[in-house]
N, C-alpha and C positions, 0 to 999 in steps of 0.2 A: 504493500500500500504506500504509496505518494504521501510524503510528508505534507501538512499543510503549516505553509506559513501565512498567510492571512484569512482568518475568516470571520464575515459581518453576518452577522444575524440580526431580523426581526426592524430594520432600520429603518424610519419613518422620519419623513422631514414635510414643513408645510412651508409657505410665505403665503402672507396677506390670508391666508386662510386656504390655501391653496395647495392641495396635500400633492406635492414630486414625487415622492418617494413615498412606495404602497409598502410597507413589510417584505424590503428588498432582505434576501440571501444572495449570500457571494462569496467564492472562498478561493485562491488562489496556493497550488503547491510552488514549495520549495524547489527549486529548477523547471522553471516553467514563463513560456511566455504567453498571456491571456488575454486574448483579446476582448475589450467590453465596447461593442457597437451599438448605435441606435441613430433615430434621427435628432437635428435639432430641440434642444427641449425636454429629449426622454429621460434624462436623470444622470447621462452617465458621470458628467464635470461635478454635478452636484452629489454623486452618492461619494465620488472618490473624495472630495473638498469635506465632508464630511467625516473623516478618515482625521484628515490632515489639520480638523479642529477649524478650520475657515468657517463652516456654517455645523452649527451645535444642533442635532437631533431632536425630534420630540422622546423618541427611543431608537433601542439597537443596541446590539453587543458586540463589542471587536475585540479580537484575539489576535493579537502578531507575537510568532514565534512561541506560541504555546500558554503566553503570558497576555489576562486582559486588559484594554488600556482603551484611554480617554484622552486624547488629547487636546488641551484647552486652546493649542496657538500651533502654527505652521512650524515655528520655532521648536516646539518643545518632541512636535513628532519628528523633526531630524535631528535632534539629540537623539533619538531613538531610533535614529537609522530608516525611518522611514522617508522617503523623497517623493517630489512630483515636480514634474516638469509643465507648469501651465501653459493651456493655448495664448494667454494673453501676456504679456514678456512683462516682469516687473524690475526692468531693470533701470537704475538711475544713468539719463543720460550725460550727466557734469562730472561723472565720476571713470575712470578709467576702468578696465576688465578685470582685471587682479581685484581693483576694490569692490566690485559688485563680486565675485566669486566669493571670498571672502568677507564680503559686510555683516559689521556686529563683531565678527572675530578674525580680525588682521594679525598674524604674528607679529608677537612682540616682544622687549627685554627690557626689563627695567621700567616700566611705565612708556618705553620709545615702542613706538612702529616700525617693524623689519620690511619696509618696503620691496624689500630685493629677495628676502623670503616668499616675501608674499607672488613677487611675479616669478621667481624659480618655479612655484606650487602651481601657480594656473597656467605655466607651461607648460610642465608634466603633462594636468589634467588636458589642456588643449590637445595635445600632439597625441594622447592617448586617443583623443576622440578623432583624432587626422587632420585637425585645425589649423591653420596657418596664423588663425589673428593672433594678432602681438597682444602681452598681456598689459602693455602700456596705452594702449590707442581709449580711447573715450568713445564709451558706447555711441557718443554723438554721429561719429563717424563710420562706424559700421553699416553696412548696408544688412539688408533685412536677415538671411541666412545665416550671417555671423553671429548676430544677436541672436538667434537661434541655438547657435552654439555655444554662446555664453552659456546659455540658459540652462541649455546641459548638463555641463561643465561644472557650472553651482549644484546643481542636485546631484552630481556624481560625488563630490567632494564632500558628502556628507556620511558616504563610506554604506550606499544604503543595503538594508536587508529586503525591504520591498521598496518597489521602484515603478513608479507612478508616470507614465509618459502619457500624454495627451496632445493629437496632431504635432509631433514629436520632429515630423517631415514637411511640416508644410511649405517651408520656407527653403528646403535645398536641397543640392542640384543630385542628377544623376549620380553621380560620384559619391558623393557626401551620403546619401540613403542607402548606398551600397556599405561606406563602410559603416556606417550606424549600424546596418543588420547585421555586420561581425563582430560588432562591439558586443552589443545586448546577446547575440545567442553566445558570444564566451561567457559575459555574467552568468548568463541561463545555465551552462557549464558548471561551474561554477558553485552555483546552488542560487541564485539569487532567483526571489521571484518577482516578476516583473506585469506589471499590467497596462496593455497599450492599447490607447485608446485613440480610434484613424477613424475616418469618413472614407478612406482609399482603401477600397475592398479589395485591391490586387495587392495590397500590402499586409494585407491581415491573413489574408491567405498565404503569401508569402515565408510571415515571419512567426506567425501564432501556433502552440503548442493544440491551445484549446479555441473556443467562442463564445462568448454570453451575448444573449441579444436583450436589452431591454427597451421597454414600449409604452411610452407614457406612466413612466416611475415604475413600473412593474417586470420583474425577471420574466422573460419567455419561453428562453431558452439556453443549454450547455450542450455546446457537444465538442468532441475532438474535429479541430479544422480538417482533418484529411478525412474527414466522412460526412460533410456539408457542402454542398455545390452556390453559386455565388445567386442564381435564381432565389433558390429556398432562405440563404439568408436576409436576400432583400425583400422577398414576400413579408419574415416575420418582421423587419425592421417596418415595415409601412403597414402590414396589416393589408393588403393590398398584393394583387400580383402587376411585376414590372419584369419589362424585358433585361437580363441581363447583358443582351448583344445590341450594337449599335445598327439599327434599319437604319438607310440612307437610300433616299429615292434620287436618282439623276435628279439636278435642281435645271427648271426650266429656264432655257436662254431668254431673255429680254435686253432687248436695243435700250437700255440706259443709259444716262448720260453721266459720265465721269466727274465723281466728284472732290476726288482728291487724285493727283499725279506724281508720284516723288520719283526723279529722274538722279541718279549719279551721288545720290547720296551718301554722306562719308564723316563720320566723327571719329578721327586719332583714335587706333588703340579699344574703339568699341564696336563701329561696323563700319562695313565700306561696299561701296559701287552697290547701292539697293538702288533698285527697280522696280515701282508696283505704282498698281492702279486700283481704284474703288471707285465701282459705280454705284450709283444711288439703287436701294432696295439689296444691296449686295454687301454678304457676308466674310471677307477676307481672314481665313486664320495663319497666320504665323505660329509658326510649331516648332520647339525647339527648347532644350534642356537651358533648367536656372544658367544665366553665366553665358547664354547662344547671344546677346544683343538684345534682345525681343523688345524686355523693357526699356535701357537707352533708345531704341531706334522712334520706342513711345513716347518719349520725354522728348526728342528731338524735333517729333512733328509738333508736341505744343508747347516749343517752346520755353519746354522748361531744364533741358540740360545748363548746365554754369559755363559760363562764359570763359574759363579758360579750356572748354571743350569748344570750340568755336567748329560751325557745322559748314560743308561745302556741298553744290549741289544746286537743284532746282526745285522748287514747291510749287503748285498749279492746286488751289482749290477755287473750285467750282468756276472753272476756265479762266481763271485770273492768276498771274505766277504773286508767289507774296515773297517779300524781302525776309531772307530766313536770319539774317543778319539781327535786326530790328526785332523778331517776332519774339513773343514773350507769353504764356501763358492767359496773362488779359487779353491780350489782343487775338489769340489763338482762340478764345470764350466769344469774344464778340465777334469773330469773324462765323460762330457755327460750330465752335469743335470743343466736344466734352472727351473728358478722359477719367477713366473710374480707375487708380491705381492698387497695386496688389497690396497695399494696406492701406484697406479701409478705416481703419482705428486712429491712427493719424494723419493722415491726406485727407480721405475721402469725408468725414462728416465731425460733427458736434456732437458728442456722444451725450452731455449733460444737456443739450436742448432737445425740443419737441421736434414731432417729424414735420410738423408745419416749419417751423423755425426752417428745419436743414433745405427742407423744400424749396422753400422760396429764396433764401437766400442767393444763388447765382440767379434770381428770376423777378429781383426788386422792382425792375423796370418794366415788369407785366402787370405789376401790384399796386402800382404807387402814382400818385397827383401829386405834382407840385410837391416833393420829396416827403410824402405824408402816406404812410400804406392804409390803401381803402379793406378793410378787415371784410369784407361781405367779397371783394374779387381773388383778395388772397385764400379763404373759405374753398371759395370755390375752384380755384388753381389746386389747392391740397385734394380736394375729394375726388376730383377727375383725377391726379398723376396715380392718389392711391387707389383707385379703381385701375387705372389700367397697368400699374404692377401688383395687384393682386396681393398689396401687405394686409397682412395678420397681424393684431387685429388691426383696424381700418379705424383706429382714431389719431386726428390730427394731432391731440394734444399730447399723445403719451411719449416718454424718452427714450430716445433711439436707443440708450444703455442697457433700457428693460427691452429689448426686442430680443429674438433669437439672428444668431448670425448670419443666417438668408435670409432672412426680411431685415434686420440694416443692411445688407446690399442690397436689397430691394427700394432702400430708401437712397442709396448714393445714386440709384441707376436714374430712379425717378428725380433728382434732383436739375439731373444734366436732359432729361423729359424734360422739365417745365421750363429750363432753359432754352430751350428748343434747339437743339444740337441737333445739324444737318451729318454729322461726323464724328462719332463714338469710337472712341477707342477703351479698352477692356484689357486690362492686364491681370492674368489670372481672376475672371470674375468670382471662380465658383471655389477659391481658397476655402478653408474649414467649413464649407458648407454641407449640410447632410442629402441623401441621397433625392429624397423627396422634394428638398427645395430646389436643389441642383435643376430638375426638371423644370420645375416652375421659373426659375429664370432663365432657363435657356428659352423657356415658351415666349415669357417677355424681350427677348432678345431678339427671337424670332419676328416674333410681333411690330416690337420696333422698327425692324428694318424691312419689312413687307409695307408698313405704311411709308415709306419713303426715304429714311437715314442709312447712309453708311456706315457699315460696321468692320473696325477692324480687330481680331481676336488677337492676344498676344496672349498664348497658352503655352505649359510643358504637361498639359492634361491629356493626352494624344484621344480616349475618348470624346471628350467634351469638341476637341478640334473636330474628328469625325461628324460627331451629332449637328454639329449646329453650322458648318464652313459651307460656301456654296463652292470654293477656291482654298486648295492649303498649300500655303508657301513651306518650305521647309528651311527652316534657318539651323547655320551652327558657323561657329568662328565667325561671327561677326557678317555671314556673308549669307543672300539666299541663293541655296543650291540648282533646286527643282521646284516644280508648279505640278500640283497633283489634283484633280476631281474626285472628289469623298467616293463616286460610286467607283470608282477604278483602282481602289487599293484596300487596308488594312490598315488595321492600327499594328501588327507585327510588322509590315512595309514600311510603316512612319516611322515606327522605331529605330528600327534597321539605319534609314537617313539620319533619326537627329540623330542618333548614335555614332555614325562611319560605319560602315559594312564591317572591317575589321571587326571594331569592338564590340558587336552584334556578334559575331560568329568566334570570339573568342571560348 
């Protein structure tokens, strides 16, 4: 018999009166890696946060290592060796990587701070996880993946017995989830046990010993991953049966009229010689692994790359060339072109305002008289945008913070909606999103650009590129290779390119 080291019993939590968690059971062995799915909302961030003392039960009994415990503070369960790596990054950005690894307890001597201890330690721990960032850089300056790896990094360092990962991957590259999955199955080795929690069914499949499925607070299901197929487990995740394989019907040719042209395109060092066109009603994906260009080549078109990236090249929307020199973010907004970037949490919206607020704000100028907002136009701006992105629930007032993470993307999409963006760009829309909503905005995505916006996808979701591209470009080094039609290939074909044939068939 499988040693268990973590097991919860009988665990019930409410908000606002609002019961999440039904008399969840849950137990994870000793050498094992377990994966706990469901969709947005089903419990799973809250039963483990519950664990780790963040939110205090009504009831429940937890047992780690043999021994019961309660723990009052996030703090006091990694004294105890228990860790979790949050979807949402709690890292201080003024403070460098060594200090966030270790914050609270710096080595020291004497009442002094061992600085040089302290980045010797978050080397280790980096290079252990295959990391490159310096343990001196300021999270300011990391780009999203590293800070990823910080994150890690800190919850590794706390030497854990069970090990709490949550969208663990969402932020990096091909490479980097490769060796994360040798990392975690040595712990698993090891003895450690581990609980990972992904929206990425090809990863749970992948890397999970076992599966629990839960469904609106309530356990469904366990089974061993190698005798569960990816249909039956998304049936129980929705309650619903859904196709696990991507249908793509030839998309029908229409004489559109081009609305964006980017000729000869080229920023130093991130990509060069791009080629592409977007016709109105038409879907463009760019495919290609974190670290391919995808998102530079997105910041490029609006504007927002830094000016010691200075861009060469020709821009053409909607039959007018624009000075890329000049072009800026504002001007890329009023000219027609939204951009939703791959973190929502800081770019894309106001997390402590209402969805009215996030709404209208790029959209002041549909609202307002003589710089005064008419509240009965702005009203109604909100209830149309949230009608036709189909948020849950559908009040203006409530905080985008309290929403689940596919409906605040639902609310960034709608935003650059009521700005009336003839030219959408999308970088990893469907980030931490759960399966069920995944669908629903790609519907609104669809939707969108059937009423007459261009869209360009900048995805390393190679499904999601299939499901919803009319055109998939394939990018990598900086450069697009090939031009592919969704019905004429595979997501194992896509692969294969972002990958290079070589390291496909290695």
């Amino acid at each position: 018999m499988p040693e268990v080291a973590l097991q919860m019993t009988g665990v019930n939590k409410s908000f606002g009166g609002v019961r999440v968690l039904k008399d969840v059971d849950f137990e994870v062995n000793k050498g094992e890696i377990h994966g706990l799915v469901g969709e947005n909302g089903a419990g799973k961030s809250v039963l483990m946060k519950t664990l780790m003392g963040v939110h205090h039960p009504e009831s429940g009994r937890y047992i780690v290592g043999g021994n019961e415990v309660r723990f009052a503070s996030p703090a006091e369960a990694q004294r105890q060796h228990v860790s979790m790596v949050y979807q949402e990054f709690g890292l201080v950005h003024f403070l460098s990587v060594a200090e966030n690894i270790f914050m609270g307890r710096l080595p020291s001597r004497r009442g002094m701070i061992r600085r040089g201890k302290a980045y010797e330690e978050s080397k280790k721990l980096l290079e252990m996880l295959g990391s490159d960032v310096s343990p001196r850089a300021l999270i300011a300056e990391l780009k999203v993946a590293d800070q990823q790896e910080v994150e890690i990094a800190r919850a590794f360092s706390y030497d854990p017995v069970v090990f709490i990962m949550d969208e663990p991957t969402s932020a990096l590259s091909f490479d980097e989830i490769r060796h994360l999955f040798e990392l975690i199955r040595s712990l698993r080795d090891k003895g450690m046990a581990i609980v990972y929690i992904s929206h990425k069914l090809d990863e749970v499949f992948e890397v999970t010993d076992r599966v629990t499925v839960i469904r609106d607070g309530v356990i469904v299901s366990t089974d061993n991953t190698s005798e569960i197929d990816i249909g039956t487990l998304m049936e129980r995740m929705t309650g619903k049966k859904i196709s696990a394989g991507v249908v793509r019907e030839e998309a029908v040719k229409k004489a559109e009229k081009n609305i964006l042209e980017i000729q000869n395109f080229e920023a130093k060092g991130m990509f060069s010689d791009i080629n592409l066109t977007i016709a109105k009603k038409e879907i463009v994906g760019v495919a290609g692994l974190l670290g391919a260009g995808k998102t530079e080549l997105g910041k490029a078109i609006f504007g927002a790359l830094p000016k010691t990236s200075p861009v060469t090249g020709k821009l053409i929307f909607n039959g007018k060339e624009v000075d890329i020199k000049s072009l800026s973010p504002g001007k890329a907004k009023k000219m027609g072109i939204g951009f939703v970037t791959e973190d929502r949490h800081t770019e894309g919206m106001i997390a402590d305002q209402s969805v009215a607020f996030n709404v209208t704000l790029p959209a002041l100028n549909r609202v307002t008289r003589r710089f005064v907002v008419i509240g009965r136009m702005a009203l109604d701006l909100v209830r149309g945008i949230i009608k036709a992105v189909v948020l849950r629930p559908p009040e203006p007032g409530r905080l985008v913070r309290l929403l689940s993470g596919g409906n605040q993307q639902k609310v960034v999409l709608g935003k650059w909606l009521a700005a009336q963006a003839q030219l959408l760009m999308l970088d990893e829309p469907t980030r931490g999103v759960d399966v069920g909503a995944r669908e629903e905005i790609y519907d609104v995505i669809t939707e969108l650009a059937r009423g007459g916006i261009g869209v360009l996808l900048l995805s390393s979701d190679l499904r999601e590129i299939m499901r919803i591209s009319d055109r998939i470009l394939i990018m990598r080094h900086g450069q697009i290779i090939t031009e592919l039609l969704p019905h004429q290939t595979s997501e194992e074909k896509l692969l294969e390119l972002v990958l290079g044939v070589e390291a496909a068939n290695k």
